[in-house]
C-alpha positions in Angstrom: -12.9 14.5 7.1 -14.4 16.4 4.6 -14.9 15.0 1.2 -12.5 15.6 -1.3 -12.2 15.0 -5.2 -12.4 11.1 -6.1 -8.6 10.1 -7.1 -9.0 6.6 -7.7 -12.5 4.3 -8.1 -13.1 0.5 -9.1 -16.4 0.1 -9.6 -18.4 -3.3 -9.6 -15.3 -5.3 -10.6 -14.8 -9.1 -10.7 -11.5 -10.8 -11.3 -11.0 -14.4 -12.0 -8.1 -16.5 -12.2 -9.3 -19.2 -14.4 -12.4 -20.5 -12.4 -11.7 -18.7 -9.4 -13.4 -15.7 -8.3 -10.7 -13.7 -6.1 -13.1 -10.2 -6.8 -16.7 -10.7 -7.4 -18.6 -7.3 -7.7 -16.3 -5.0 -5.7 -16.3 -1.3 -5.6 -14.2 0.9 -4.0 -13.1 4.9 -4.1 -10.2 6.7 -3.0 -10.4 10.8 -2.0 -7.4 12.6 -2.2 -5.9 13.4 1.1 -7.4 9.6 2.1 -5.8 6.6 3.9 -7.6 3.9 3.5 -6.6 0.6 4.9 -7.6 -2.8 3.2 -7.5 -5.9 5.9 -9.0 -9.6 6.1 -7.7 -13.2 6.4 -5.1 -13.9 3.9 -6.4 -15.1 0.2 -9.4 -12.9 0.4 -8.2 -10.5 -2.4 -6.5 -7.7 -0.8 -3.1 -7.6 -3.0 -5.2 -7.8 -6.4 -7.4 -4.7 -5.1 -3.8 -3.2 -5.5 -2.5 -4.8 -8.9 -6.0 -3.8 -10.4 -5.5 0.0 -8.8 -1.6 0.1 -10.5 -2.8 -1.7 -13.7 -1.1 -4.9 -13.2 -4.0 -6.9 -13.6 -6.5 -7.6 -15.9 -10.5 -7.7 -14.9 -13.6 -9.6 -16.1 -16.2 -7.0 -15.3 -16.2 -3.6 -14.0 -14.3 -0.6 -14.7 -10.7 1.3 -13.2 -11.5 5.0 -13.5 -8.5 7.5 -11.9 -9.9 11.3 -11.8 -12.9 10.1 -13.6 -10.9 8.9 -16.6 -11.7 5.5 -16.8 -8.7 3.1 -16.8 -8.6 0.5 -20.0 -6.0 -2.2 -21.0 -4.4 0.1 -23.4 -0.6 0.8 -23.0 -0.8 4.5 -23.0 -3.7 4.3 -20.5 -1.7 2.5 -18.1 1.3 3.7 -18.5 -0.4 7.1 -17.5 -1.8 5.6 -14.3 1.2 4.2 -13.4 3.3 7.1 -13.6 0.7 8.7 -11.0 0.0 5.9 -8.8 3.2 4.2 -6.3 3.4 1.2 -5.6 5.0 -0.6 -2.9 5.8 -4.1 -2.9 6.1 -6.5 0.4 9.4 -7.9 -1.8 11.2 -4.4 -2.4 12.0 -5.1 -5.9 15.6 -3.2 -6.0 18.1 -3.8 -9.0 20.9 -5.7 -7.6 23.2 -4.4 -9.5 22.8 -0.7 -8.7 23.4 1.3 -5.8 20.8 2.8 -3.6 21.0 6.5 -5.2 20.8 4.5 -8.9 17.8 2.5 -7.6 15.9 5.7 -6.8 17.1 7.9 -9.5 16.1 5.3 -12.1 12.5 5.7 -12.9 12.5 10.2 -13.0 15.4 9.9 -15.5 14.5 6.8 -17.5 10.2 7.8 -17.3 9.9 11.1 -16.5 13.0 12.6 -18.6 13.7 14.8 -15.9 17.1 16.7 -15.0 20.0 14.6 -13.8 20.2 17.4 -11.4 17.3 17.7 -9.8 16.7 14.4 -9.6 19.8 13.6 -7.7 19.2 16.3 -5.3 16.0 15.4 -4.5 16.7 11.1 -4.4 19.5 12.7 -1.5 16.7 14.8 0.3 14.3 11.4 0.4 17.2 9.6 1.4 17.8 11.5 3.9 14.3 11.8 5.2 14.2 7.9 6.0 17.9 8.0 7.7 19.3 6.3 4.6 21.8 9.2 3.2 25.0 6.9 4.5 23.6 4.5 2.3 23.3 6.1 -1.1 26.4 4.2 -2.7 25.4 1.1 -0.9 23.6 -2.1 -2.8 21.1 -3.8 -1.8 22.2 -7.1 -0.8 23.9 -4.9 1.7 21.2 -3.5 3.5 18.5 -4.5 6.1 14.7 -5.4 5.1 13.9 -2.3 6.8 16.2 -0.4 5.5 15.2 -1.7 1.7 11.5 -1.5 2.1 12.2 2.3 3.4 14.5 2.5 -0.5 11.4 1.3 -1.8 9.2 3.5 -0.5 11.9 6.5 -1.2 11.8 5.0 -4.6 8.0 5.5 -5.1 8.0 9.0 -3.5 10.6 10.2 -6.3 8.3 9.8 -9.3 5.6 12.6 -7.7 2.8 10.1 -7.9 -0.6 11.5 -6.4 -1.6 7.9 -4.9 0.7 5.0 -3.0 -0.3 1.6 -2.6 1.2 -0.4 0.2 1.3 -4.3 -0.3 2.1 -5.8 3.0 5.6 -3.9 3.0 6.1 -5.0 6.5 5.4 -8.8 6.0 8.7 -10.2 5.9 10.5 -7.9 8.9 11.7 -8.6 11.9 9.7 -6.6 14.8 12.1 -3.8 15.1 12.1 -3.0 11.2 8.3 -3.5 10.7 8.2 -0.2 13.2 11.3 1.7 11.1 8.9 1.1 8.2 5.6 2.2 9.7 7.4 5.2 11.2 7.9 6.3 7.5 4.2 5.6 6.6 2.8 7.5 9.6 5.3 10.5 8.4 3.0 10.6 4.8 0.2 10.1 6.3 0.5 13.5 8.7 1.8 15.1 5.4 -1.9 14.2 3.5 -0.6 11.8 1.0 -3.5 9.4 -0.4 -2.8 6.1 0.5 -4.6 2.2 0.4 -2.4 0.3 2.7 -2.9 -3.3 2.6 -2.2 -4.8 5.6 -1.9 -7.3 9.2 -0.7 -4.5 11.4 -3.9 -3.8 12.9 -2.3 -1.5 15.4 -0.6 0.9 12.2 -4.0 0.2 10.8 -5.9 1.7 13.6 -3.5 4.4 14.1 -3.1 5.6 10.5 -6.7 5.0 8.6 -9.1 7.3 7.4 -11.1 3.9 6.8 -11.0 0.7 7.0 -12.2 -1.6 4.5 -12.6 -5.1 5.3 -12.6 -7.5 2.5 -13.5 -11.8 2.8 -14.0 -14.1 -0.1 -13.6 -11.0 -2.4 -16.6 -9.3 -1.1 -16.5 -6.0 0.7 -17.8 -7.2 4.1 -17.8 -3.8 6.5 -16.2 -0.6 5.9 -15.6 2.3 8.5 -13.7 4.7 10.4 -11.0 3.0 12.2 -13.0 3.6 15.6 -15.9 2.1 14.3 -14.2 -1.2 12.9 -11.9 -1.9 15.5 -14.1 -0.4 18.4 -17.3 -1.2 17.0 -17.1 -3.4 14.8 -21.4 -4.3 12.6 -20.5 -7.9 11.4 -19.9 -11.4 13.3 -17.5 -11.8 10.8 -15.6 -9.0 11.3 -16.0 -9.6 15.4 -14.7 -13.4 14.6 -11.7 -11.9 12.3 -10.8 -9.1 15.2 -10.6 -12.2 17.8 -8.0 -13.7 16.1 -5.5 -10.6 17.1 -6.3 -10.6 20.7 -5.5 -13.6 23.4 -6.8 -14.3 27.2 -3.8 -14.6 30.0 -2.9 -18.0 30.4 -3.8 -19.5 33.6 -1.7 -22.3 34.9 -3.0 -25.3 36.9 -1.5 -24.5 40.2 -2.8 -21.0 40.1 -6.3 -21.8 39.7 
């Protein structure tokens, strides 16, 4: 893939939570047009690569930079990166109280200050897109996981933002809604959207990466095509972390 402009970029940063270093000296940069898939054992940091990318967390060291504009703790500054960078949460975060079409209407009108119009017409067409337009007067409590995570990404996809970030959105699904979800995911992905998908999917992950970055202890450990790392793979600890998604046919005692 060619390289395209730089969207998004942490550079050298730590994050602590008291004593606790969950990011120590991590860098990272995001091309437009790029999906790039964060995995490793759970705890190692992946979700606060996220926060810090959304500016939802506060950092130590280091610098947030989106379009070479660097990122500080300022409430203009992150209300501007917010409004251009999605985010999707593994726990949907829909109001409870209003419908589907409300949910995703919300944040253009309230935000953005757009047309009631438009914005209706387009939450419909989004709607639509996931198989979710019988849904639209629908709340929450009556629908699916799948079918709220795939409101939450609709959700995301109505406030135009140039980058979505993916935290685990499949975590808490059953099998058959973890693949309604994906399906959606795969669908931007063909389209060119930038994405950093966090996630334990490895086959979505392998199927839907530009790269792969693999993150332990809060340090980046290998990062690569999705060939090379699941294929290929340069570390023992990456080998040793790959092992733990694959498993040898049982033999029993009377067939031995």
């Amino acid at each position: 893939m060619s390289k395209k402009e730089e969207i998004i970029r942490v550079d050298h940063i730590t994050k602590r939570y008291d004593e606790n270093a969950v990011l120590d000296d991590f860098s990272l940069s995001v091309h437009e047009g790029e999906v790039v898939v964060i995995v490793g054992p759970s705890g190692c940091g992946k979700s606060t690569i996220l926060r810090i990318m959304n500016g939802l967390e506060p950092i130590q060291k280091g610098e947030v930079t989106y379009r070479g504009e660097k990122v500080d703790g300022k409430l203009g500054s992150i209300t501007r990166i917010r409004e251009k960078v999605g985010m999707v949460f593994q726990s949907y975060e829909l109001f409870p109280h209003k419908t589907i079409l409300q949910n995703v209407m919300l944040a253009p009108l309230l935000v953005q200050k757009r047309d009631r119009k438009e914005v209706k017409e387009e939450a419909l067409q989004l709607l639509a897109r996931v198989g979710l337009s019988e849904k639209k007067n629908a709340y929450p409590r009556q629908l699916s996981g799948g079918q709220k995570q795939r409101v939450a990404i609709v959700r995301a996809l109505a406030m135009h933002p140039e980058v979505l970030l993916f935290d685990e959105v499949t975590a808490a699904l059953d099998p058959e809604m973890v693949r309604e979800v994906l399906d959606v995911l795969l669908s931007l992905a063909k389209e060119g959207k930038t994405m950093v998908i966090v996630t334990h999917e490895m086959s979505f992950a392998k199927a839907v990466a530009d790269r792969v970055i693999f993150l332990d202890g809060g340090h980046l450990e290998e990062e690569g095509t999705a060939s090379e790392f699941f294929d290929h793979p340069k570390t023992e600890r990456a080998k040793q972390f790959l092992h733990t998604f694959t498993y040898d046919k049982v033999e029993r005692e009377e067939e031995r």
